[in-house]
Structures are given as C-alpha cells and as structure tokens.
BAGUNU-737713 format. One record per atom (N, C-alpha, C, O, CB): x negated, y negated, z negated. Coordinates in steps of 0.001 Angstrom, whole numbers, plus 500000, padded with zeros to 6 digits. Each point is the difference from the previous one (the first is absolute). Glycine has a CB too. Example, Ala and Ser with C-alpha at 12.3 -4.5 7.8 and 13.67 -1.06 7.14 Angstrom:
// BAGUNU-737713
486810505690492200;500890498810500000;499100498800500000;498964500019499335;502928501154499419;498458497777501966;499180498810499940;500770498910499270;499491498892499831;499325501736502314;
This chain:
// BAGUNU-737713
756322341341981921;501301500025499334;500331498624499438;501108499515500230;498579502917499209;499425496928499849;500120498677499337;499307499007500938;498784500146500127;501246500834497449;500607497969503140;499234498537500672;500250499095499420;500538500019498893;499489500383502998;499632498584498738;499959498596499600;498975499193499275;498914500576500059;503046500091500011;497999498462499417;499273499291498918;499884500266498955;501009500678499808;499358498140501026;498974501146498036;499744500187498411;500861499215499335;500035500217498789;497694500202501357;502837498903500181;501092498525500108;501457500737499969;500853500085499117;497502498053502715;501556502457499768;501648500791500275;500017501434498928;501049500618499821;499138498655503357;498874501023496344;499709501781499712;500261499371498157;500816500470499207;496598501155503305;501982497658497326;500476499140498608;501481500139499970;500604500838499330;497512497266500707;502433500981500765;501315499895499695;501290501037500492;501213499889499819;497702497847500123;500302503286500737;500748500956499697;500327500667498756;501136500226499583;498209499775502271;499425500328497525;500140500523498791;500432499589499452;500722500677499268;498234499994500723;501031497829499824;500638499141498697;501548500051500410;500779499511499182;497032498595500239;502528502239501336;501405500568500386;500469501234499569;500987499989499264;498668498892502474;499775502321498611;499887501233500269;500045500310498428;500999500513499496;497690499614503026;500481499624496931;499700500623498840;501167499998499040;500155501005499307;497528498396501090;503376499321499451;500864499799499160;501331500922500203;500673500406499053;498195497305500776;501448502589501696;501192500636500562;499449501803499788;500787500927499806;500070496623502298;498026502552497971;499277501086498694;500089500414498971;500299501149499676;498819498329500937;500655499719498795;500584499871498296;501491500032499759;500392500794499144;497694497686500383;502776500794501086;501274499925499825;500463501445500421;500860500394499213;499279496978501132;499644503322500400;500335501205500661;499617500751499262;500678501018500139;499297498505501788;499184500623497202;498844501014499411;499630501147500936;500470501115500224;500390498452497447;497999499641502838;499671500468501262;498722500388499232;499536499137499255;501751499443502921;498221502352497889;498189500478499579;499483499062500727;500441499498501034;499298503114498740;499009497098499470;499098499065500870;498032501330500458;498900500179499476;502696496485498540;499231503875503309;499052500522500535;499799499386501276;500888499297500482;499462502588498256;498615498305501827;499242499687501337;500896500050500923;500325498999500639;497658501852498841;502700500717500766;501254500146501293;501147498964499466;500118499159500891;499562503774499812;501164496785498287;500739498808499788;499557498684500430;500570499330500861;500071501891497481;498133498379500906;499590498752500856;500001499883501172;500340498915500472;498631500837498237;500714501146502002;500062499944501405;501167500015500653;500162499475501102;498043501401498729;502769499794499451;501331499721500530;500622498721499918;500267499515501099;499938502552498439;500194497044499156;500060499180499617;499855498767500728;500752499073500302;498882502368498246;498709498956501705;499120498998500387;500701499648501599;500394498866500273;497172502086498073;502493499916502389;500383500606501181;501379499118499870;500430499210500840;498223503472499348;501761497558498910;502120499487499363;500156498347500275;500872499459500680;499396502400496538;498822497611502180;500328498475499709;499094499485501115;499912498784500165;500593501082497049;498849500939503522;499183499280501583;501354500357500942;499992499706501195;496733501034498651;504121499735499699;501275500201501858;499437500461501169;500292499785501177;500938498140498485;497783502847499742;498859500501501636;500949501272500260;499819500501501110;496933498902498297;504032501100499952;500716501113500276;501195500029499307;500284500263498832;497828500804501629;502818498461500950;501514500245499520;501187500782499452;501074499871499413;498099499214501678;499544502287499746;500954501147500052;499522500165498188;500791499890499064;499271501500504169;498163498951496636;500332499842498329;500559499392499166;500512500542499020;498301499923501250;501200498266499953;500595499207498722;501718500675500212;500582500335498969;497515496820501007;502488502978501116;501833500453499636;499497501831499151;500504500517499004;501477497932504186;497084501995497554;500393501210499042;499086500050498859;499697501134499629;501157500246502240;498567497479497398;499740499823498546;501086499614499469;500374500433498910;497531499062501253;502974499348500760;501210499149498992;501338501087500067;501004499674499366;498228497334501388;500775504322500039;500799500919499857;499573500566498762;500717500127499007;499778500136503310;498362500056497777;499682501574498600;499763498895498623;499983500389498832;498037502147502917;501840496318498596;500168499272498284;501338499727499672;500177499937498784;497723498766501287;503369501064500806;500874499847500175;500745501505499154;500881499884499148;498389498217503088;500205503139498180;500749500553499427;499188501034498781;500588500810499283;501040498714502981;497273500271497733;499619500601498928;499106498979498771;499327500432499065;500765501767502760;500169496314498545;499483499006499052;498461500403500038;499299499627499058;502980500051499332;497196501005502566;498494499970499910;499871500567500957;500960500231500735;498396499726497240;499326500459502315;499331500634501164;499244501328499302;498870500069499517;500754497459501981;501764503847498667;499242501212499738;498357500169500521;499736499736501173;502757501173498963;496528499502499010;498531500377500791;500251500642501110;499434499605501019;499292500687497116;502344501051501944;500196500945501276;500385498509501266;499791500087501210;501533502890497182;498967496395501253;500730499253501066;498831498717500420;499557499523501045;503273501125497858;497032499189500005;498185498792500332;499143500508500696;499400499348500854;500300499753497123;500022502478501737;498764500812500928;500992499747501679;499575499171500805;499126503426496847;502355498076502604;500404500149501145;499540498220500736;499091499656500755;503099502691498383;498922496886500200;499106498559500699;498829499358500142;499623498978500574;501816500790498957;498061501098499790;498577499728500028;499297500147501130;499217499150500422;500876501395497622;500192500722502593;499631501450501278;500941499261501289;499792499767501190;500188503173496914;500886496893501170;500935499449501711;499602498073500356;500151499499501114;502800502564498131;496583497224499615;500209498794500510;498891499712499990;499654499277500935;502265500154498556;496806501045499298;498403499113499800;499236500979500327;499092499404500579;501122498978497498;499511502786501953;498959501100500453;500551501528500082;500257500702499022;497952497763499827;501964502034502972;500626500812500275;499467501347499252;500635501004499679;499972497569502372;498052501120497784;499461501342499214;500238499763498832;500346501098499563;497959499555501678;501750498512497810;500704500562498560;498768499908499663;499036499935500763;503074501698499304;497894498354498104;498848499961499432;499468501366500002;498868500296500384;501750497755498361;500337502834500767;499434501066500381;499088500910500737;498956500646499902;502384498598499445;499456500504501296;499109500201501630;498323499789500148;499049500720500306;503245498203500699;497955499324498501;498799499261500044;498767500513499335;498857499941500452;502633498351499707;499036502403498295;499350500653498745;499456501089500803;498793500213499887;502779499182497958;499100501310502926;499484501168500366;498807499662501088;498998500708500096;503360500548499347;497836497780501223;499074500334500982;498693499354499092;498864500475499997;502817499472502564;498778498831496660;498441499988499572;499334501594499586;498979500395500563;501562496933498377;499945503236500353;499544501290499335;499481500996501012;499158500891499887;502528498777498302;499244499828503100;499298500977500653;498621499686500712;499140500876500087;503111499930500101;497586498094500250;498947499045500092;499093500387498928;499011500607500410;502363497548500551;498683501670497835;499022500360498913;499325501712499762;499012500378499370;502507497482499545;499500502899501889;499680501174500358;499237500260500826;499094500810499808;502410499450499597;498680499115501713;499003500186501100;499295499460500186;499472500076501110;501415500517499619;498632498481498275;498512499237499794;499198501105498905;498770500048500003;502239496963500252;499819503875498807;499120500294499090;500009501264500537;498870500417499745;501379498074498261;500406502459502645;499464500635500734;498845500311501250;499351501012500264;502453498765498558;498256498888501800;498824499608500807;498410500096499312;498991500567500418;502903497843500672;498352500772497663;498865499839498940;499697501416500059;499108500618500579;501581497335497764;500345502437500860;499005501535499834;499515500952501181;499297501008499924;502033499128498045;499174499334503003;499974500729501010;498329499921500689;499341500838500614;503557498728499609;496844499203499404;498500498854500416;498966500855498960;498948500581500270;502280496290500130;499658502943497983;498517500784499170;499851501531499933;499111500635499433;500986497465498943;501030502392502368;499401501453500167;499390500238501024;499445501068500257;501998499690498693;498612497858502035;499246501067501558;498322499460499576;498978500519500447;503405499209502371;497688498856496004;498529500040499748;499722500715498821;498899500539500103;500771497413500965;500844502260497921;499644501665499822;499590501117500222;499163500537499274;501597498775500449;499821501324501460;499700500880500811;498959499409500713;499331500999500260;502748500045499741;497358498063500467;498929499504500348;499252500056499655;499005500488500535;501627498778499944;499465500109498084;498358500341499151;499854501533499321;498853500374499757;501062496880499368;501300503723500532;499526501068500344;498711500827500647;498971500565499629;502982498688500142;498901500395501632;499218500774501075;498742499151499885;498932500611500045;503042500296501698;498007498095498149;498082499411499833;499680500710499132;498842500403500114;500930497230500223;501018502881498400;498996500026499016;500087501843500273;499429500568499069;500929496718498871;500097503501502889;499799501460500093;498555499731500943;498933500584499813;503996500691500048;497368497596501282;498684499947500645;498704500016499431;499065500743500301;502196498278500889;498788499840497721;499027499571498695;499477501123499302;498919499925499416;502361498103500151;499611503314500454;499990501381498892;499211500508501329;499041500714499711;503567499805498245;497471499393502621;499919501379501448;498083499578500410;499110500697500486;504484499139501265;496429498804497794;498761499493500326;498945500222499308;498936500502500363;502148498168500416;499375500773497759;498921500535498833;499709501999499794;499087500751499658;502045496541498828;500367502810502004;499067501482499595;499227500668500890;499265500932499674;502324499547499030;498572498948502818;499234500333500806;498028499767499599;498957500616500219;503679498826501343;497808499262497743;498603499335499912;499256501008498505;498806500284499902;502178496606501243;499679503339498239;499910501110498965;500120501485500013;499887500642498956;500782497630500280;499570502326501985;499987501275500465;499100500202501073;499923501153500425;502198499025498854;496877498564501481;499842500226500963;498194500424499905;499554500060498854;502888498394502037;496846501748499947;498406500709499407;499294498979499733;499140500202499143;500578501771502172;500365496395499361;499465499329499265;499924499914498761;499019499563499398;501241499834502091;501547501321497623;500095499817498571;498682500262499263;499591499209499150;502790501422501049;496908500568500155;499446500117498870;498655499227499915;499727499691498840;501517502425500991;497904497516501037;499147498819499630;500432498688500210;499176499112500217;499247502250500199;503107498355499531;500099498969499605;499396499369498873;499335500673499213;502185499917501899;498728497573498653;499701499934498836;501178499657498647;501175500323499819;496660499132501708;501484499991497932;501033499623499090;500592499417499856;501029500175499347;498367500282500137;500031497899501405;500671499154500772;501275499873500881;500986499264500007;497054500679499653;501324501505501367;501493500523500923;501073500308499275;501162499667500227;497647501363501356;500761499640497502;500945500562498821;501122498893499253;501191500193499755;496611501474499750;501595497456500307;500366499010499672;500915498835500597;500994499359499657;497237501572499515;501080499128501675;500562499166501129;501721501194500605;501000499442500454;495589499179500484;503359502334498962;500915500680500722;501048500189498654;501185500189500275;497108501065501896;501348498707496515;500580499555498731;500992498756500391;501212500084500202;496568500714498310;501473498129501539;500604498868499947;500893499821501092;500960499247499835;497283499975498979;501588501364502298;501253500104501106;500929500450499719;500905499498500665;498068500672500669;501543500927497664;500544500700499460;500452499372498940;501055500508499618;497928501051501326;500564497282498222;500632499219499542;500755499248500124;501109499889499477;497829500578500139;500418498783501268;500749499060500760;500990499923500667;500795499063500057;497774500668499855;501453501796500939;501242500269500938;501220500366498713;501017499307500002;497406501880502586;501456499677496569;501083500330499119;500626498431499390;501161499591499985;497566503077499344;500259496809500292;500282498630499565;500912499016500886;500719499149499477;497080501212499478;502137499772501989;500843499695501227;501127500858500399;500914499321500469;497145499794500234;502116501785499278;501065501127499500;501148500075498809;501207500236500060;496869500694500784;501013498759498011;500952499836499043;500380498796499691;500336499727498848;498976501994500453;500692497154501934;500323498780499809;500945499874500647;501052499518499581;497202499756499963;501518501206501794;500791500489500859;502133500116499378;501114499478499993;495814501976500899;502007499929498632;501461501183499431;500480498991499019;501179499790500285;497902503111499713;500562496367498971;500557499396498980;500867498624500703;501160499713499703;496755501320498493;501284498268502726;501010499059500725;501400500790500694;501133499519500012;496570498912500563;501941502735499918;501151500761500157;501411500412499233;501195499871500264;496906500571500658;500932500263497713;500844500186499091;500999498611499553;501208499839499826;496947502098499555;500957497420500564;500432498402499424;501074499902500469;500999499965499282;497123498801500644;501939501159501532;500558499415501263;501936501275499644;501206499776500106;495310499468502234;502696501861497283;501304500969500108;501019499887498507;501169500385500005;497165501539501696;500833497348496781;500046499418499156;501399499263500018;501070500236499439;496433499880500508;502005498765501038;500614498717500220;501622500460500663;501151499831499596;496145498701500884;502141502075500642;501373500479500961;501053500876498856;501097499501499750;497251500925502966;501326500631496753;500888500481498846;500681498470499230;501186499818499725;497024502753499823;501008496770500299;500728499259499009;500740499119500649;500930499584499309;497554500650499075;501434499147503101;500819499425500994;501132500933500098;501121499490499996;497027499354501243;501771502220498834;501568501102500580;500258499890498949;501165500388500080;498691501454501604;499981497886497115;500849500413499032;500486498758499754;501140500038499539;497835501957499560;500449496615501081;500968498601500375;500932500224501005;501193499699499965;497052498797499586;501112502082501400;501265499868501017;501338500688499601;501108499474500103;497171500479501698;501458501323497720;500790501241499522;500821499173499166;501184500315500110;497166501820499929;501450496946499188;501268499364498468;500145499461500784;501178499712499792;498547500050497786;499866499431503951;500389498705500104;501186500552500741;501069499411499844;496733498907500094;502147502820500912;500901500605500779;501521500446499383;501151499851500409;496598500820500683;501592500007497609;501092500330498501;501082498162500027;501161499615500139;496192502442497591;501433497449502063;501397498978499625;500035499235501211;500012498783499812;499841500821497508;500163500703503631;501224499287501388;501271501272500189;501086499909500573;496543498621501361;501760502633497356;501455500802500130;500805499596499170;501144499826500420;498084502017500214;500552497922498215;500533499916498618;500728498399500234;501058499604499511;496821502156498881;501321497604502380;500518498672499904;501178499798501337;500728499008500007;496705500080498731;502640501852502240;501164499934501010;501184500381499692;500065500946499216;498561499336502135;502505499189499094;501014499333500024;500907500987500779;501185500089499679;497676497564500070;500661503048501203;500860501159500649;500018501736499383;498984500455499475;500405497844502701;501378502211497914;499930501445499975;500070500594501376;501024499797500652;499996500163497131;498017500743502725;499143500442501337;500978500813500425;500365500023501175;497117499951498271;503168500975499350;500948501031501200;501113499154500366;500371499812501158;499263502655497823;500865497048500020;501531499938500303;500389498271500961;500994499544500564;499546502295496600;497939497633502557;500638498480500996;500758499361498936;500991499480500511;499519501477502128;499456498844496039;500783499076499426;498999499170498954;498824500000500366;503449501566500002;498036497658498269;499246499540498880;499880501574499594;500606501026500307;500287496189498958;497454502278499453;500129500981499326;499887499433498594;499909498815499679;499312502768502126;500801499482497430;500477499725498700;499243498597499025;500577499384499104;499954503468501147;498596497000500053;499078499556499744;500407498425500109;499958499211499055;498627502962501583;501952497416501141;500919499021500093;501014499723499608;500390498844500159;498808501292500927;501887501143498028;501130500039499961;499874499258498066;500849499324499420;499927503118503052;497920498014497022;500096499482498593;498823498209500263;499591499343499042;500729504072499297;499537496393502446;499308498656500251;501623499283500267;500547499259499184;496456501427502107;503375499581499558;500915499058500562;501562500031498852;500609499012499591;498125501528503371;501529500702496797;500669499709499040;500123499294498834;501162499709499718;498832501599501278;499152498327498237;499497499292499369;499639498778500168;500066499056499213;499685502607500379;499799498395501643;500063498451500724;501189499002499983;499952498807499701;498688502354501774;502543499643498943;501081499667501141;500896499580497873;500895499172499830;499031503222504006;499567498291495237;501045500079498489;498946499223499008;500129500115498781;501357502659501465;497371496357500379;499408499553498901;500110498602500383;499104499383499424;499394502577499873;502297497180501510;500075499023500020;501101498897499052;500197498804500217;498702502395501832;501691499650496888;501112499411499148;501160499582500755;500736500739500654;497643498507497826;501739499220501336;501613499723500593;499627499918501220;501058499847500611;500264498846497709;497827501313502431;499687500235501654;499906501275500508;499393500428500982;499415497745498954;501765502272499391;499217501970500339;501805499919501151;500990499272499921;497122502854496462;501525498960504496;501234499566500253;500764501918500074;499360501031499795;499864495827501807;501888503055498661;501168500733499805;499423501607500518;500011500399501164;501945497256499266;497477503228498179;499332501193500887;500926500958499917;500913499916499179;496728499733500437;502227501453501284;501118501515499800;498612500811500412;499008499608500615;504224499896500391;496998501403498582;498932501466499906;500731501232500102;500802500561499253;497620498396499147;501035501342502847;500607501306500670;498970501339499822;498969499900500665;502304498439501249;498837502658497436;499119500957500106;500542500992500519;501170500236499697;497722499079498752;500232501763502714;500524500975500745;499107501207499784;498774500081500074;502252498291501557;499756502414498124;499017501458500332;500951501080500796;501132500386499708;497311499418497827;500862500488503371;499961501034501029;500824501422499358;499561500549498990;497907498327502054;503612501570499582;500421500958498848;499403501342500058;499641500291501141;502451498571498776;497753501797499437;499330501599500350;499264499912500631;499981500627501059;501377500513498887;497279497667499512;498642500085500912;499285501173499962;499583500318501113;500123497513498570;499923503143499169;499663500658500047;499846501397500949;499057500739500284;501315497664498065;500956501556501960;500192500970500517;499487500238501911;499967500943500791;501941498873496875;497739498567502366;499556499807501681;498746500529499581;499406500624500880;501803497115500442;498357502198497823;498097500674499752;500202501248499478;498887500521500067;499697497331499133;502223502987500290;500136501068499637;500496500962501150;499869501217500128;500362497711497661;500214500384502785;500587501246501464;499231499695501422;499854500629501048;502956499405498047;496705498474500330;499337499573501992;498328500085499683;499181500585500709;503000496977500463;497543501715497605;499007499506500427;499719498779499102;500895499792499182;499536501218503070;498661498247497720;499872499052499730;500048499226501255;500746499028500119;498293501713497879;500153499685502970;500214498755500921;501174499907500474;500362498939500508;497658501068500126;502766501022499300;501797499682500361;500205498968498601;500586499000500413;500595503916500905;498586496969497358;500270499068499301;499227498596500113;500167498923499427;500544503008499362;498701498354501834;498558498834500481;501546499079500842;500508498937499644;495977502959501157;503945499085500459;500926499310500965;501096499351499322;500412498900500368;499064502690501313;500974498995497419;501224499476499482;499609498735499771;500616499130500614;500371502802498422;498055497705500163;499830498939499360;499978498855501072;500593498928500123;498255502348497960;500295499353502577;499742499185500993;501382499135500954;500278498837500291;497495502975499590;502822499581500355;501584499151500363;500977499226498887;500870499274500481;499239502670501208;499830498134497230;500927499153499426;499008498605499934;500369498881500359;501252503155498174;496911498336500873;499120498773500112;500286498745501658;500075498772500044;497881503335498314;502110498720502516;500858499251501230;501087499399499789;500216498895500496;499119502491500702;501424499160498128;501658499737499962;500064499066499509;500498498991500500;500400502771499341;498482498344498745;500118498714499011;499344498919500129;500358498951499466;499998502353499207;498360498841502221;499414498689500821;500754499461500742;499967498770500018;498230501929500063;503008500198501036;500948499049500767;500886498799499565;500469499068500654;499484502879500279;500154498517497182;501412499183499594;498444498563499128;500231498972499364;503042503864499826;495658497633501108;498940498985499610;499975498738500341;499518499816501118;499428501769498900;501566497024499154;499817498953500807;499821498543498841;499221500179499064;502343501263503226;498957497550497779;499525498651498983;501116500530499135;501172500242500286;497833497273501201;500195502628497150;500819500250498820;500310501126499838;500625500297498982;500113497973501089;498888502807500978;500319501375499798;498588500436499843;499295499664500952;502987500641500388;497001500475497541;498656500868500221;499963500959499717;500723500205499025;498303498584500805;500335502263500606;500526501711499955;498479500738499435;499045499798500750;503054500251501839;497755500387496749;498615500889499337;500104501179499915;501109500514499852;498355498066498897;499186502284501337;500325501412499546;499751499849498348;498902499635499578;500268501778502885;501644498816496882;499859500179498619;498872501211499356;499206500062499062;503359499028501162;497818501644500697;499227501619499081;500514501146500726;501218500114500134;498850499092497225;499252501528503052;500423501670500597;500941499199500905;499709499179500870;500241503109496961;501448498217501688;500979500576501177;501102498552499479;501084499728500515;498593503884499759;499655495646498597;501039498779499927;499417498667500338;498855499623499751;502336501558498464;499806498129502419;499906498822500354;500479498727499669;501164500286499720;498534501086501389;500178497090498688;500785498786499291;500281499299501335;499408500212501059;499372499452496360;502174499506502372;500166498693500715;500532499308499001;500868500407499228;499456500236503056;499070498120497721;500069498694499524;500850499210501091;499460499712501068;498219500484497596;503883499385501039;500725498923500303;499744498482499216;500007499931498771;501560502081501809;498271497121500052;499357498658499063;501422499332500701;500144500212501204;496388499542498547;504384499552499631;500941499224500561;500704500808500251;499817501213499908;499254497195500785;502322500730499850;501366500814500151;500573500188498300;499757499611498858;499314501965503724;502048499498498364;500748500328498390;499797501694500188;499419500505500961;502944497179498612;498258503086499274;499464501071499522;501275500899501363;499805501101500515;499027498193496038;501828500198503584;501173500402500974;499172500329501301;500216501056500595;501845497306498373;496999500747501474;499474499752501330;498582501298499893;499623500651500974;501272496075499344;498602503378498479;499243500807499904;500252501377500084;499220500747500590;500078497613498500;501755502047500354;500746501217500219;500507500327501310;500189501130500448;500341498553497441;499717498941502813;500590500819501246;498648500187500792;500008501070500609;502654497853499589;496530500570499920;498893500018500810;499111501458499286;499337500730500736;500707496154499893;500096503419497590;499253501234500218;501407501405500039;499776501183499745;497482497550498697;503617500896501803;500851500734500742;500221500477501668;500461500971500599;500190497980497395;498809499920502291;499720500509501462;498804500442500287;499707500611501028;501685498025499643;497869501075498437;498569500563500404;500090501417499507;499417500869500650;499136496876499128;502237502635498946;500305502216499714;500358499920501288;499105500141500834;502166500953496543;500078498669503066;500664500906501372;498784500026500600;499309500984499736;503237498286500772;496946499809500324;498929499834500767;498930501201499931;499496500461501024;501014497073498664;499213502895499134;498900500618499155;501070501589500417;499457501053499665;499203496590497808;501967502413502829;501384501198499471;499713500406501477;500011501164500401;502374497788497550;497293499675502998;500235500680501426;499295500294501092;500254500128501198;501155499071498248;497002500931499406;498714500370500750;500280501602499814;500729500748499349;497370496976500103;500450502351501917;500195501738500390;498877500247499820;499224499283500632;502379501089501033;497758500732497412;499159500710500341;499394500844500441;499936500967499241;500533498232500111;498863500947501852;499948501104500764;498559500579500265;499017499266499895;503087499835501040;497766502455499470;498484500367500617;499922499637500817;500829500242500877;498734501220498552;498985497432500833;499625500190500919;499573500518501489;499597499377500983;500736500030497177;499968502288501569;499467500632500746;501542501151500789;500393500551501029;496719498951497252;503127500306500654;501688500369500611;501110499174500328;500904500346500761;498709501210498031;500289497057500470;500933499474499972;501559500015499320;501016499371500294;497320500650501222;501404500888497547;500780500676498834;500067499238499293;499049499258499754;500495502576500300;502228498037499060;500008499044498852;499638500945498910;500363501136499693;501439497113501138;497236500760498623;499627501311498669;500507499264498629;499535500671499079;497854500517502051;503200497958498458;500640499545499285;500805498660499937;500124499127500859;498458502368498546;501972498602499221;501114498192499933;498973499523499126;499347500544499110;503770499770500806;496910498315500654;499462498849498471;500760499345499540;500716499469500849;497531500065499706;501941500256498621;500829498718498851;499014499467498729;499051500585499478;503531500781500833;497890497553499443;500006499625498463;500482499295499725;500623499116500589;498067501327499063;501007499950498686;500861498802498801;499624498363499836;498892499549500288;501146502637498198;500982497080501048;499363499005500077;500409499493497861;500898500462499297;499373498978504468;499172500023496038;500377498958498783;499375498541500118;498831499654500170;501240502420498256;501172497140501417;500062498831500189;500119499398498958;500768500297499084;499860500017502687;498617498775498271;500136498630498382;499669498679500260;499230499780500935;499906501769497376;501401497331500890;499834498881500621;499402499241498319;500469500202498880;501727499953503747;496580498916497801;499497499655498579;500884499088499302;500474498934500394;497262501339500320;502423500416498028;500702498864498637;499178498895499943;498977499838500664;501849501895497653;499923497071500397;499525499094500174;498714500392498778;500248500420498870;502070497993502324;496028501279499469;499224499966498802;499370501435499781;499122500246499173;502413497863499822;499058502820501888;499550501104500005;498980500142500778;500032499510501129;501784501100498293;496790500278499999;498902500661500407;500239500792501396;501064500398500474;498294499707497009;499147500014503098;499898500865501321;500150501635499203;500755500932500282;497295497109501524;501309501882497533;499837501708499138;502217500065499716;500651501023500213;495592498706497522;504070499593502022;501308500169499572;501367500272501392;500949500766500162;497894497508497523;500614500765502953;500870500194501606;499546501078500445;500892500721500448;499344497079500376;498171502856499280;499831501437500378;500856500685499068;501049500360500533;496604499497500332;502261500388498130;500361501111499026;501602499885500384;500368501051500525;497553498768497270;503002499329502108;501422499970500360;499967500664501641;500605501039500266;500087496554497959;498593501718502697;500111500690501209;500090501674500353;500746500685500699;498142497169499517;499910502420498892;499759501096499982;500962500812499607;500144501092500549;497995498214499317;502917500148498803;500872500973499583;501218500036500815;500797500938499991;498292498849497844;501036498967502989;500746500357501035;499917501189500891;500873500839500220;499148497094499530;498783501987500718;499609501102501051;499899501483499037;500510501028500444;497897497033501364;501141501933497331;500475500872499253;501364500662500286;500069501068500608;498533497734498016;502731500381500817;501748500070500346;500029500594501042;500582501072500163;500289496996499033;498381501198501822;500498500185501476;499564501926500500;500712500793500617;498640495823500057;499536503545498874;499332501418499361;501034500857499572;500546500737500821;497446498196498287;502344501060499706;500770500448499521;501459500152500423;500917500794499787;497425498628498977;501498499687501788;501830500514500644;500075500156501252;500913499601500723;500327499145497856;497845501816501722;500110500956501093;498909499633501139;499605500897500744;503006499445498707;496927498398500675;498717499850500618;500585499339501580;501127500399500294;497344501927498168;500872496725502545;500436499876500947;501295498853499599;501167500271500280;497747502242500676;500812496576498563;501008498566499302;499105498552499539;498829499721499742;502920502330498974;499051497520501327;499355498723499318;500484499816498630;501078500578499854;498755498272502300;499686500446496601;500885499680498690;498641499067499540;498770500005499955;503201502526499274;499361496593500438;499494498699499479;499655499822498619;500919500791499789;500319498442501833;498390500534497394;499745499689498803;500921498846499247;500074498869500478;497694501977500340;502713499412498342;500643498834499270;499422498975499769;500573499088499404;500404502161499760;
C-alpha cells in the first residue's frame, strides 16, 4: 500500500498530516492511509472523490472514509481483515486441542493397558509366591503410569483452560466489530451509531461546519405490517424503503436507519428549499412502492411516510436539530400522516 523511500514516506506525512488537522480529520490508521494515498496522486479517481466529500461536508464522514478505504487501499476492508485473523486463530486453537486430546486418549489407553497388566500380574498363580519385590515392582508401575496420566490430563485440562479464555477474546473481540460497523445489515443504509458520529462531526466544526438540514422519516402504520403479516413482511418493508432511500444516497446526502421503523438523512449544503424537494420526492417515491406475496403475487398493502424536516440554527446543538426535527415529524403525524412539514 505504502512505497518509496523513508525520504518520500517522510514527506508525505509532513504533508498529509496538516490537511488532517485542518479538516478535523481523526487521526486513525485507515485516514492515514487515505491521506497518505491523497498527497502521493497515486490515485486520481480518490483524490476527486475526497475533494468532492470535503467539499461538501467540510470533512470526511467515517461512513464515507471506511467506503474509500475498501474501494481505493484494501478491497477487503479492515473488517474483513479482523475476521479472518480470528478465524485463523480459531483454527489453530482448535487444531491444538485437537493434537492434546488425541494424546490424551493415547495415554489413556496405555495407561488401561498398564491397569490390564498389573492386575494380571496380581491375579495371576504366580501371585501368590510372588515376592515382595514383584509386589513392589508392579506398585511402582502403577505409579508411574498414573503419574504420566495425570500429567497427561492436566496438560489437557490446561490446554482446554486456555482455549475458554481465547473464545471469550475472540467473543468481545467479535462484540466490538459489530458495535463498531457503520452499516445496518437489513436495510442497506448507515446505522445509528453513524448517524450520531457523523452528525456531530459534520456540526462540530464552528464557522467551517457547513450548512446542515435533518430529515427524519418514519414509516407510517409500521406496526401494523407485523401485526397482520408477520414480521418478516415488516422485515420486507424496511428493507424496501432502506433501498429507496439509498437510491436518493449520494455526496452530501447520507441516509441512516435511526431506530425501528424511523429513519434520518443528513443534507450538508444547499439551501433548506433544495432539501425539501429532494425529501419530497423521496415520500412520493416511498408512496409508490408495492408490497406484495411472494407466493401469490398479491398486493398486500400501501407504504408511506412522514417526513420532518429542519435545517440547523446558528450555534445550535445536534441533540437540538434532532429534537426540532423530530417535532416536525411529529406535525406531519398528526395531521394526517403521509406529508412532509418543515420546522420553523
């Protein structure tokens, strides 16, 4: 990913790093690499679509750093990468144990052989003028082999010790690559998680922050697709507006699942006029999906939803542009559902 000299790789950074800072760009590993990637011109197509998404959102959303990350410096993604080590670490420590149980079971069976032997030698007619010696001697075999047995089993145990406490690294480590991704799995859009990173991002830059509107949507009478179909008929719904609202997805437009059955888009730039018409065409749009069975091909219901629209004051909080948004969509609720309404 990185060539050249210690010389050229120097003076990238000493480049890189400042157009970083000015951006308030996090300084993680996948940024540097982008960056780094930025001020070498090894990739044209990246640097126009970095100087697009700084262009209109005065920074580089994380949702949008991971994607360039995957399309321009490593097609598998870090992600990806995380996983396979883990899985790699799985199938080495499964192997392990796999090695100390078959010698386990190994010294077992020696040591049933070891049992099967002495008592022969102790049941057998020599036993009884044996001496005390034999006696002895067939003692200490019997020592010895258990002694080898329970050394055995304890390297075992050890061995099964260790592995518990590996799955249970792997297990958090797995917890937080979910916790730490950037998509919501059903619906194909951000998830919430991105929607309060980036928001905050895009409103904490002061007089550089640039021009936000906040669109919140919820699905109208979601309930009722899980109360009469199903959940996985509400599973589908989602799934189709999660499509829909990815179509109108693009630089300066970002779309999240918020929660359940509601959803945000973040407009960065433009005017509050331009935002409205675009989440105006996206209700109709939303108004003119079909849902149907599968298996019949039957329309089994209409979808719509509300929208509330708000555009940030000057100096105003992310907690505050939600809460106004929200009471938009609220209005839009209330008066009858299936509208857009803007917030003062």
């Amino acid at each position: 990913m990185i060539s050249g000299s210690v010389e050229q790789a120097a003076e990238r950074l000493r480049k890189a790093v400042p157009i970083m800072v000015k951006h308030g760009i996090p300084v993680t590993p996948l940024n540097y690499a982008l960056w780094y990637t930025y001020v070498a011109n090894e990739d044209p197509t990246l640097n126009q679509r970095i100087d697009d998404i700084v262009a209109a959102y005065g920074t580089i959303p994380v949702s949008k750093a991971e994607d360039l990350f995957k399309t321009h410096i490593s097609p598998t993604g870090s992600q990806e990468l995380a996983l396979g080590r883990m899985k790699d670490d799985l199938e080495q420590m499964v192997q392990g144990i796999g090695k100390d149980l078959h010698a386990t079971i190994a010294g077992t069976q020696s040591f049933n052989s070891l049992l099967d032997e002495c008592s022969r030698d102790l049941r057998g007619p020599a036993s009884v003028s044996a001496s005390i010696d034999d006696v002895f001697g067939t003692v200490e075999k019997l020592l010895q082999g258990s002694t080898a047995m329970h050394e055995s089993t304890a390297r075992f145990e050890q061995r099964l010790g260790a592995a518990n406490a590996e799955i249970l690294r792997l297990r958090n480590e797995m917890e937080a690559l979910r916790q730490n991704a950037m998509h919501d799995e059903l619906t194909g859009v951000y998830n919430r998680r991105a929607f309060d990173t980036e928001l905050g991002q895009f409103m904490g830059h002061g007089d550089r922050a640039p021009v936000v509107h906040l669109a919140m949507l919820d699905i109208d009478h979601f309930k009722q697709f899980n109360d009469r179909f199903g959940h996985p008929v509400g599973d589908r719904v989602l799934s189709l507006v999660g499509a829909q609202l990815n179509n109108v997805a693009r630089v300066g437009v970002s779309v999240y699942r918020y929660g359940g059955e509601e959803f945000a888009l973040i407009f960065c730039g433009g005017t509050l006029k331009q935002a409205a018409e675009l989440a105006e065409t996206l209700r109709l749009s939303i108004e003119r999906l079909v849902l149907k069975d599968s298996r019949t091909g039957e329309r089994l219901a209409h979808i719509t939803a509300s929208i509330g629209l708000a555009s940030r004051l000057p100096g105003e909080s992310a907690a505050d542009l939600v809460t106004r948004s929200d009471k938009a969509l609220y209005e839009a609720k209330a008066s009858g559902r299936n509208r857009l309404c803007q917030a003062p």
